[in-house]
Residue, then its C-alpha position, 0 to 999 in steps of 0.5 A: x654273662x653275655x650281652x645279647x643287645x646290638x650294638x646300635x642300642x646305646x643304653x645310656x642315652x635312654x630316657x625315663x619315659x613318665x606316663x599314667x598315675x604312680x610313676x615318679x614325677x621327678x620333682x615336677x608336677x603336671x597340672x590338666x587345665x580346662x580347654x577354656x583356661x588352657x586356650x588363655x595362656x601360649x605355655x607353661x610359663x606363661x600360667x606359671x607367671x600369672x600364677x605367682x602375680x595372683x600370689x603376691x597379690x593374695x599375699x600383699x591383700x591379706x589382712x593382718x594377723x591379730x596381735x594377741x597380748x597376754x595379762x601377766 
């Protein structure tokens, strides 16, 4: 099988381009934020920061679970 590809187009340095629904995330997941959100926060990590704060402080304020006793 003969190779009709130049010699400048360097395959292995290609990278999978991921656009429009049904293409593989690759273990990321991309999240659209309002405008109005999206003007609070200068990058992804800073949403990703603020993110986990609000789920520590959910997780701190839960109430406790209730303890079931069983009559034997």
């Amino acid at each position: 099988m003969e190779d009709d590809l130049r010699s400048e187009y360097d395959l292995k340095s290609l990278k999978v381009r991921k656009f429009g629904v049904g293409r593989k995330s690759f273990g990321q997941t991309t999240i659209r934020l309002e405008p109005d959100v999206a003007q609070m926060f200068p990058n992804a990590d800073a949403v990703n920061e603020a993110l986990r704060f609000l789920i520590r402080i959910m997780q701190e304020n839960q109430p406790p679970t209730p303890t079931v006793h069983v009559d034997d």
